[in-house]
C-alpha positions in Angstrom: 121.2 -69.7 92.0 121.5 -71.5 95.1 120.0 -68.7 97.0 116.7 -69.2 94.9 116.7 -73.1 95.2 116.4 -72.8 98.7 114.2 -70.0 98.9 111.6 -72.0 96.5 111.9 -74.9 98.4 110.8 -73.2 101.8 108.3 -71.9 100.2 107.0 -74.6 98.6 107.3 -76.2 101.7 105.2 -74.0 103.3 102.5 -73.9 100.8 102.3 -77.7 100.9 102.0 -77.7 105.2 99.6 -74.7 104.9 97.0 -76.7 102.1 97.6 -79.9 104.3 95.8 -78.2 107.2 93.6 -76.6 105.2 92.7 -80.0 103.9 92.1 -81.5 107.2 89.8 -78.9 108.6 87.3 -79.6 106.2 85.7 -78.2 103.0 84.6 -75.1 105.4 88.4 -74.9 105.8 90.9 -71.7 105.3 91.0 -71.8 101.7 87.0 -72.5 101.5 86.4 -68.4 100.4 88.9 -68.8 97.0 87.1 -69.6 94.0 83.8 -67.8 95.7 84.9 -64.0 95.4 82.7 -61.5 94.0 84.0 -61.1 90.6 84.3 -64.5 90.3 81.0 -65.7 87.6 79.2 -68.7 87.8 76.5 -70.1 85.9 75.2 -73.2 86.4 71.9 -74.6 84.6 70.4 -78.1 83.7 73.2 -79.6 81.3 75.5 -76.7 81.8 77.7 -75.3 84.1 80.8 -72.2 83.4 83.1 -71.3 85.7 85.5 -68.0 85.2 87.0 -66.9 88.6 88.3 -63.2 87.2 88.5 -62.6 91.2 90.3 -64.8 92.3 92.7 -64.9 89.7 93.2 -61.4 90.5 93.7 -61.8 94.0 96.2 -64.7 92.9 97.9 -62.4 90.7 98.5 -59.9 93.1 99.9 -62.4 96.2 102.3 -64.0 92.9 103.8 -60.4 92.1 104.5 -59.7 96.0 106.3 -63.0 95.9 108.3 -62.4 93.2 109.1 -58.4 94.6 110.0 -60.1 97.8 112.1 -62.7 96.1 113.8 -60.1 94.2 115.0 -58.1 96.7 116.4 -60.9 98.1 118.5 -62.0 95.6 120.0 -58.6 94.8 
């Protein structure tokens, strides 16, 4: 248990350092391609807008699952 406390809080350390810079560089910043992939649908009219990023909650899917391989390897 104590192994996976500290490995989350690395990580989640990371992740906050890593969206800090990407916050100061700008809106053109690291993370400004996520939410704008190609499977990712938009629609936007006068009174209207949807949003549905199938892409990019692929793509997050897929990092999340190598996380979680990596973690458990770790642990075991």
């Amino acid at each position: 248990m104590g192994k996976i406390l500290v490995f989350m809080g690395i990580s989640l350390t990371t992740l906050g350092v890593l969206i800090m810079f990407a916050q100061k560089s700008g809106a053109s910043g690291w993370f400004g391609w996520f939410g704008h992939l190609p499977l990712d649908i938009s629609i936007e009219k006068e009174n209207f807008r949807f949003y549905f990023p199938i892409g990019s909650s692929i793509l997050l899917s897929i990092i999340l699952s190598l996380i979680m391989a990596i973690i458990n390897k770790i642990i075991r």
